[in-house]
Every structure is written in C-alpha cells, then in structure tokens.
Biopython code that builds the backbone (N, CA, C, O; Angstrom):
import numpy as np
from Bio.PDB.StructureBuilder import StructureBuilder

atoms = [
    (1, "UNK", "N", (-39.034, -176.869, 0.957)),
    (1, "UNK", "CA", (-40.026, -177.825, 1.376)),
    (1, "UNK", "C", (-41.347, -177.496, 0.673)),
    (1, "UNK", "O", (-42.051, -176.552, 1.031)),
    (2, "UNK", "N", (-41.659, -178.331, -0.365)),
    (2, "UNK", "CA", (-42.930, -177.805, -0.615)),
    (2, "UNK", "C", (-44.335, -178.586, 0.327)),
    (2, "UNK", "O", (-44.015, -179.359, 1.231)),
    (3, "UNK", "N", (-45.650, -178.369, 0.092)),
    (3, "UNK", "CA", (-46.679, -179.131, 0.340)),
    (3, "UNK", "C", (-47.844, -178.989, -0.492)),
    (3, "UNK", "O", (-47.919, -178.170, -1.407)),
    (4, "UNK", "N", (-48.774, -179.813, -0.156)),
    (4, "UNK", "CA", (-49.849, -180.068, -0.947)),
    (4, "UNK", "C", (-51.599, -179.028, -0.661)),
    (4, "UNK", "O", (-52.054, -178.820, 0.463)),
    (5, "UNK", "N", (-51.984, -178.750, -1.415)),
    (5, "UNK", "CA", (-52.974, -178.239, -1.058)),
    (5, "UNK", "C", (-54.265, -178.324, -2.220)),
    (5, "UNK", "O", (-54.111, -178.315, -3.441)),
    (6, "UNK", "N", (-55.621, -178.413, -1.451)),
    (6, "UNK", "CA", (-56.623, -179.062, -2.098)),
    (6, "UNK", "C", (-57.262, -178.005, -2.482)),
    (6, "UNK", "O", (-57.419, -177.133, -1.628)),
    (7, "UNK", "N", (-57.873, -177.747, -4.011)),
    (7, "UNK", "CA", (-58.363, -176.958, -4.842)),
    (7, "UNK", "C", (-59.195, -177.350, -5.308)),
    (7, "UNK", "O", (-59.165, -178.570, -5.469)),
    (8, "UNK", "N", (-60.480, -176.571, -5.829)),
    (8, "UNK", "CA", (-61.255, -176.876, -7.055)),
    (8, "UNK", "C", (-60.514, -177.007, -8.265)),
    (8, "UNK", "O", (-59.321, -176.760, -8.447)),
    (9, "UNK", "N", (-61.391, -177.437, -9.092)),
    (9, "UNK", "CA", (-61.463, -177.574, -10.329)),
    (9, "UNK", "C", (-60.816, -176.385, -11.471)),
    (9, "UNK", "O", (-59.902, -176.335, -12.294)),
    (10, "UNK", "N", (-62.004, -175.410, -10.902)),
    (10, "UNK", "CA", (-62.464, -174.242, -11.284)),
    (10, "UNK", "C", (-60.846, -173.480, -10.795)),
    (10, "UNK", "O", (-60.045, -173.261, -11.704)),
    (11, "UNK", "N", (-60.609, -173.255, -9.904)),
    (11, "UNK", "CA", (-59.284, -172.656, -9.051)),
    (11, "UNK", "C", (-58.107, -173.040, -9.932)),
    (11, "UNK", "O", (-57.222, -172.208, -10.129)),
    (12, "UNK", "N", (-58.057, -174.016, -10.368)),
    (12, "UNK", "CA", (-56.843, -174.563, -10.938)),
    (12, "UNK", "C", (-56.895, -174.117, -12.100)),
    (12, "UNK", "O", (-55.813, -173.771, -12.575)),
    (13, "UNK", "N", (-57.914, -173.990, -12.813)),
    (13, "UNK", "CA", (-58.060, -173.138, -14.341)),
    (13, "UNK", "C", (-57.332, -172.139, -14.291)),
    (13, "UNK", "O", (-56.332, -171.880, -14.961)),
    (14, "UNK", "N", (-57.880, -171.501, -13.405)),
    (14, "UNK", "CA", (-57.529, -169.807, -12.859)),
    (14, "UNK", "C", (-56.108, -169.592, -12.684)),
    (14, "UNK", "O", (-55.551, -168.670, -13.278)),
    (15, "UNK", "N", (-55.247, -170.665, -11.626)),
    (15, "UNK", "CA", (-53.832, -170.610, -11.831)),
    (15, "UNK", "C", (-53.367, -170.428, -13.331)),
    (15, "UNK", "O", (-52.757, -169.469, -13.802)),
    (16, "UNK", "N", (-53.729, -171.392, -13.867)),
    (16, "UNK", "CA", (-53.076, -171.887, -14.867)),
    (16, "UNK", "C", (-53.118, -170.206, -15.636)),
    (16, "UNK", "O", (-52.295, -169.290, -15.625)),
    (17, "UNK", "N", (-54.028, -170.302, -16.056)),
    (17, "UNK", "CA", (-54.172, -168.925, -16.786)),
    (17, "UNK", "C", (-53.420, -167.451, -16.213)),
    (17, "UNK", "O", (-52.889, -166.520, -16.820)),
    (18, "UNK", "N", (-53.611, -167.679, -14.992)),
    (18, "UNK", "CA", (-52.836, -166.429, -13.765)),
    (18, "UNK", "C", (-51.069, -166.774, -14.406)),
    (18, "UNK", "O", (-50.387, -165.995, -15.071)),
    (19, "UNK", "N", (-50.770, -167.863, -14.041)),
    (19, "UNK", "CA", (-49.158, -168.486, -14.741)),
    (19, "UNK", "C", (-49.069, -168.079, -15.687)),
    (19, "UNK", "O", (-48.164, -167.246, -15.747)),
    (20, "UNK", "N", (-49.710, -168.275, -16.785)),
    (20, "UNK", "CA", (-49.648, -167.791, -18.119)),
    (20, "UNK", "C", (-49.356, -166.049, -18.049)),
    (20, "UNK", "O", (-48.204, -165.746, -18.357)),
    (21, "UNK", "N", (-49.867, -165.405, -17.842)),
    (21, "UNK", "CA", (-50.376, -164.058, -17.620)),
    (21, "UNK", "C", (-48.860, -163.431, -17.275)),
    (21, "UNK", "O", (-48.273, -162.461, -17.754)),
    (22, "UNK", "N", (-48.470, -164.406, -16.232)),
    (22, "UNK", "CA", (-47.503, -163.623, -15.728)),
    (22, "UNK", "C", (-45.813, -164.060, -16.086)),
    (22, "UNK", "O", (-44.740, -163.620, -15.672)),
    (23, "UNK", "N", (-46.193, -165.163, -17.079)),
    (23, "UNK", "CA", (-44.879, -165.842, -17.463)),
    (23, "UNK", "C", (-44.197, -166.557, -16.366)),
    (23, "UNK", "O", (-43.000, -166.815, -16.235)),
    (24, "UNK", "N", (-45.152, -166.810, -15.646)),
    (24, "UNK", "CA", (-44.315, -167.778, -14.236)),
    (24, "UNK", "C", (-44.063, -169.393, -14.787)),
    (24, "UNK", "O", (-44.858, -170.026, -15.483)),
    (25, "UNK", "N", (-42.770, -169.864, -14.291)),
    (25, "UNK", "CA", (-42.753, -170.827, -14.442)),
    (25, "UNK", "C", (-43.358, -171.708, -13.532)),
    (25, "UNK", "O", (-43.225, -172.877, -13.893)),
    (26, "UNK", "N", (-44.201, -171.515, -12.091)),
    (26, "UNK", "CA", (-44.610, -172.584, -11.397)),
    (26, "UNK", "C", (-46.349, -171.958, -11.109)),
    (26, "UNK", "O", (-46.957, -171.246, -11.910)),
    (27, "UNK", "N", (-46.743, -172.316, -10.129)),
    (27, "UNK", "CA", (-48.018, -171.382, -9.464)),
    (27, "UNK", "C", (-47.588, -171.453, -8.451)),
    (27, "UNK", "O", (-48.539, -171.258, -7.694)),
    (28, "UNK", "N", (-46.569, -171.643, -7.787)),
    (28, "UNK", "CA", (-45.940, -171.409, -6.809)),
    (28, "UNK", "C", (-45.315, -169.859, -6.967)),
    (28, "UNK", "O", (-45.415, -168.998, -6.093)),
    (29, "UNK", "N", (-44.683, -169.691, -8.198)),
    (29, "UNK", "CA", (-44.346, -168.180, -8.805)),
    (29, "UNK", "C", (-45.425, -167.507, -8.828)),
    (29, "UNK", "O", (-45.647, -166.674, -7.949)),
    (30, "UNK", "N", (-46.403, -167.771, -9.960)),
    (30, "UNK", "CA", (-47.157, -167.059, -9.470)),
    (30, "UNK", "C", (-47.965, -166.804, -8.987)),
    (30, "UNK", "O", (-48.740, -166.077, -9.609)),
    (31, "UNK", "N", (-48.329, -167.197, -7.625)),
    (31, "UNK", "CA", (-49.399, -166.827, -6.522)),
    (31, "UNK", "C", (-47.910, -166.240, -5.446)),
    (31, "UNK", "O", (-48.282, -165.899, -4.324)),
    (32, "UNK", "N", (-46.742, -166.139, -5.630)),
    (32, "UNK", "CA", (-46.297, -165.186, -5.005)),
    (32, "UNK", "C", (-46.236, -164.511, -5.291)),
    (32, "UNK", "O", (-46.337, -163.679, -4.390)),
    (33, "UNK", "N", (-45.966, -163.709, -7.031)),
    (33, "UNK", "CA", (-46.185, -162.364, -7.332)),
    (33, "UNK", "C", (-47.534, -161.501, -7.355)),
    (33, "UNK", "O", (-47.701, -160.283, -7.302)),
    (34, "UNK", "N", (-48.416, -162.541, -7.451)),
    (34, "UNK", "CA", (-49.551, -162.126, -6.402)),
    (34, "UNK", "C", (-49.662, -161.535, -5.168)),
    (34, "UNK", "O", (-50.146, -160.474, -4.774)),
    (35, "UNK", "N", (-49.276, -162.175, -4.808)),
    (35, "UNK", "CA", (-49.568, -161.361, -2.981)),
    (35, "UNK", "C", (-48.580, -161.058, -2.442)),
    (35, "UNK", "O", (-48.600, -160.815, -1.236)),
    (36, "UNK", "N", (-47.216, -160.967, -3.311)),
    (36, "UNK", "CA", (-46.384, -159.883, -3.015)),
    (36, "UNK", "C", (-46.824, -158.322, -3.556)),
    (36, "UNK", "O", (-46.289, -157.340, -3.041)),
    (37, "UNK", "N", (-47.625, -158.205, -4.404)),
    (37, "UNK", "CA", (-48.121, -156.974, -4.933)),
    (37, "UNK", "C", (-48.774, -156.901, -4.121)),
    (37, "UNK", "O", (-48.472, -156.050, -3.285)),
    (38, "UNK", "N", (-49.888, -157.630, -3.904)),
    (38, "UNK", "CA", (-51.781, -157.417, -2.803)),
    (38, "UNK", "C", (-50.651, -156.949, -1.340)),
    (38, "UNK", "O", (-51.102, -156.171, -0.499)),
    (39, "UNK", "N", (-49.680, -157.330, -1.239)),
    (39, "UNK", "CA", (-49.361, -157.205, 0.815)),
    (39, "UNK", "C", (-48.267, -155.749, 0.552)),
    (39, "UNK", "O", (-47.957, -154.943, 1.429)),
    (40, "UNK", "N", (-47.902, -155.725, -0.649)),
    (40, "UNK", "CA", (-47.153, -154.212, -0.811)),
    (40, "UNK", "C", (-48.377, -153.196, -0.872)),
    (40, "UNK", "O", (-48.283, -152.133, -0.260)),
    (41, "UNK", "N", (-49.416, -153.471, -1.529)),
    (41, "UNK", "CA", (-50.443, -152.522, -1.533)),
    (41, "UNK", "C", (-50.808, -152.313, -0.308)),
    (41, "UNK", "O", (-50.831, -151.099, -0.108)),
    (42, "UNK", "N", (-51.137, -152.971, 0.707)),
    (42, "UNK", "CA", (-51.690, -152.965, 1.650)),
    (42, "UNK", "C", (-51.087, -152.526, 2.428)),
    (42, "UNK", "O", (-51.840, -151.878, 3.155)),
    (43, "UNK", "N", (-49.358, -152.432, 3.004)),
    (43, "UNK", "CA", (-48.455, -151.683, 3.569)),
    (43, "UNK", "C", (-48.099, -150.643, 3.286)),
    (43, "UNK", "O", (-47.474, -149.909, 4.051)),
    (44, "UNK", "N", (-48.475, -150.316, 1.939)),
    (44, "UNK", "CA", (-47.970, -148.855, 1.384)),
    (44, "UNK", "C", (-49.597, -147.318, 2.367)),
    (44, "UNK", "O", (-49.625, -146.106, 2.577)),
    (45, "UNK", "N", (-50.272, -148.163, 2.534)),
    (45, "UNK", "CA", (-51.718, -147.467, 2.844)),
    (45, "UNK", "C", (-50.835, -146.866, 4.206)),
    (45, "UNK", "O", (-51.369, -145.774, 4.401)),
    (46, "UNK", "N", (-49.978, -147.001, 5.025)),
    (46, "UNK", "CA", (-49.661, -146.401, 6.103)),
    (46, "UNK", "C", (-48.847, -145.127, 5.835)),
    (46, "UNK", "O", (-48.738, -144.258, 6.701)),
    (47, "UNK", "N", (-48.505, -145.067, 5.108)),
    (47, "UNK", "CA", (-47.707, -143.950, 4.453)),
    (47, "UNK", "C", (-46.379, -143.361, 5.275)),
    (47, "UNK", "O", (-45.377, -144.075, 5.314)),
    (48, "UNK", "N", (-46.375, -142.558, 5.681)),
    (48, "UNK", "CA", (-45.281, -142.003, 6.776)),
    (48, "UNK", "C", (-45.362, -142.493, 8.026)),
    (48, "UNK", "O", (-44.256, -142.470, 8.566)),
    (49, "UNK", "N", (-46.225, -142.933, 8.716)),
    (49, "UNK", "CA", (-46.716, -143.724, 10.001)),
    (49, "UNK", "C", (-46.563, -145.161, 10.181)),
    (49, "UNK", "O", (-47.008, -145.862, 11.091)),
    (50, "UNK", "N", (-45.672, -145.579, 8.899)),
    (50, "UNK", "CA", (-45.823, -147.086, 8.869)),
    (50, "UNK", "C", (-44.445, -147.734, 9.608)),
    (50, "UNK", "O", (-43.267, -147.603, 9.274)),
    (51, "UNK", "N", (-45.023, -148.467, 10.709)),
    (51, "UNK", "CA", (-43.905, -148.533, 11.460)),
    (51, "UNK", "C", (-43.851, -148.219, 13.029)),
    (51, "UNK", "O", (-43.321, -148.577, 14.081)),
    (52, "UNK", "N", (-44.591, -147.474, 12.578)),
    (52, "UNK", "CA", (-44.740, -145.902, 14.013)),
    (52, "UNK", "C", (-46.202, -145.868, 14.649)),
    (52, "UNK", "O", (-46.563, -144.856, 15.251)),
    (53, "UNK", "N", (-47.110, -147.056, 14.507)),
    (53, "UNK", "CA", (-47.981, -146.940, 14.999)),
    (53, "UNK", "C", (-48.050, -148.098, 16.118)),
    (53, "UNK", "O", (-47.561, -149.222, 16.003)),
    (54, "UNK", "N", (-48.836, -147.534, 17.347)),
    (54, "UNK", "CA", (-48.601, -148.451, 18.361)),
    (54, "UNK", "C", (-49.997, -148.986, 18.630)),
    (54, "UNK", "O", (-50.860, -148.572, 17.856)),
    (55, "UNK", "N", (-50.418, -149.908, 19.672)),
    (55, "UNK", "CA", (-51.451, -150.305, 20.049)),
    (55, "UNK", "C", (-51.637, -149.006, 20.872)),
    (55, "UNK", "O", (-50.812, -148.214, 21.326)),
    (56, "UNK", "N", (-53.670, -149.065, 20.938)),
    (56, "UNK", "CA", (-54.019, -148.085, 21.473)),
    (56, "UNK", "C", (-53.623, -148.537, 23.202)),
    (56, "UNK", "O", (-53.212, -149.644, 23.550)),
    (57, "UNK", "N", (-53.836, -147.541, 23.965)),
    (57, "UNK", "CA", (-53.120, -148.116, 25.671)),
    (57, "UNK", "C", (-53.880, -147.183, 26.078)),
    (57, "UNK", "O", (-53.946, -146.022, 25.675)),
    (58, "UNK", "N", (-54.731, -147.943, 27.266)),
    (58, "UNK", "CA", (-55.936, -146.574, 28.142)),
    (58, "UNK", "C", (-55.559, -145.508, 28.595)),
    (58, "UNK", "O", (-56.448, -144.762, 29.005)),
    (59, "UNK", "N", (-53.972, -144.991, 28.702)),
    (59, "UNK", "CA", (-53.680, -143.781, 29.320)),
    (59, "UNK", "C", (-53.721, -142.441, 27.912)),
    (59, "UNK", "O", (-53.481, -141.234, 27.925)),
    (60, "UNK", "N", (-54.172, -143.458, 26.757)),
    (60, "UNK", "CA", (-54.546, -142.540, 25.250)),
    (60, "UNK", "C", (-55.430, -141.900, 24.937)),
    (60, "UNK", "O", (-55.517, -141.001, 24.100)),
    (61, "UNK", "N", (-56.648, -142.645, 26.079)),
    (61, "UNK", "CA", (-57.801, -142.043, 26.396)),
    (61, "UNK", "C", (-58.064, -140.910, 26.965)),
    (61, "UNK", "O", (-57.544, -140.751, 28.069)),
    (62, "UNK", "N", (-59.153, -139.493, 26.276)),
    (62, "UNK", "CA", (-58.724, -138.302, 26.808)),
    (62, "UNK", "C", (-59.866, -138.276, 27.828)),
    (62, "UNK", "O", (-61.034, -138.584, 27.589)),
    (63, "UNK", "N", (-59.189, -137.724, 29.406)),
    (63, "UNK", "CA", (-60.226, -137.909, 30.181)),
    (63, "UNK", "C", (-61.429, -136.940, 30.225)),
    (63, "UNK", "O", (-62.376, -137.381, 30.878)),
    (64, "UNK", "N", (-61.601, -135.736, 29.685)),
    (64, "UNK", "CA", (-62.744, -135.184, 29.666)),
    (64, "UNK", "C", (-63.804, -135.552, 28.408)),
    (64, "UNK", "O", (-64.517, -134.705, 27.869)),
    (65, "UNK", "N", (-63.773, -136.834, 28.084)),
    (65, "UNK", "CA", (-64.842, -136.891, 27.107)),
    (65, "UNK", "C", (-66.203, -137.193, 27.455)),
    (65, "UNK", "O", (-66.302, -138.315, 27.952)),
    (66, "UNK", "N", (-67.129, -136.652, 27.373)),
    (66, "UNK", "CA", (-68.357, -136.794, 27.851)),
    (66, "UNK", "C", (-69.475, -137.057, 26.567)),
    (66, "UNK", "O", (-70.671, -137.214, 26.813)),
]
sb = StructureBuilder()
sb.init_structure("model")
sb.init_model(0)
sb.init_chain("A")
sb.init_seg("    ")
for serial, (resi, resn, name, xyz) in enumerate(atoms, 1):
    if name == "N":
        sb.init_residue(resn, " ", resi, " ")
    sb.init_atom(name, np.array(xyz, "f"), 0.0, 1.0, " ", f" {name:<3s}", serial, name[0])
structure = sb.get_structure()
C-alpha cells in the first residue's frame, strides 16, 4: 500500500540525490536505508542492557535519600 506525502521543493532535490548516492531504485528505498541505519544506531547505544531495561517503579526508589 503505498501513500502520498507533501514535500518541499528543496526536500525532493535531496531525495533525489540521497537515491542516487545509494543506488536505490525508489525513495521509498532509500529513505529506508536511511533510517534503518539512524534506528540501528540508536538501538545499538544500549549495549548489553538492551532489552533488559524496565520502567523506573517507586519501590526503585532508595528510601534513605536525603
């Protein structure tokens, strides 16, 4: 299913050239190999903990802090 989405001018240059760059055949290609790299970078930052981290919960709170 694709859809439509509204861009500058300027933005669409930028694909085009980004496509080029990356030998994509659509900008659908590449603005996913885009931010499949940007969201791997960003998941890799958890390192061994990734996965394993929970929301903080008030009983985490240490009670002698003053």
């Amino acid at each position: 299913m694709a859809t439509t989405i509204e861009i500058k001018h300027e933005t669409q240059r930028l694909l085009e050239r980004l496509k080029r760059e990356l030998n994509a055949r659509s900008y659908d290609e590449a603005l996913r190999k885009v931010l499949k790299e940007r969201l791997d970078i960003i998941d890799s930052m958890f390192g061994v903990d990734k996965g394993r981290i929970s929301q903080f919960e008030e009983e985490d709170r240490m009670e002698d802090r003053e």
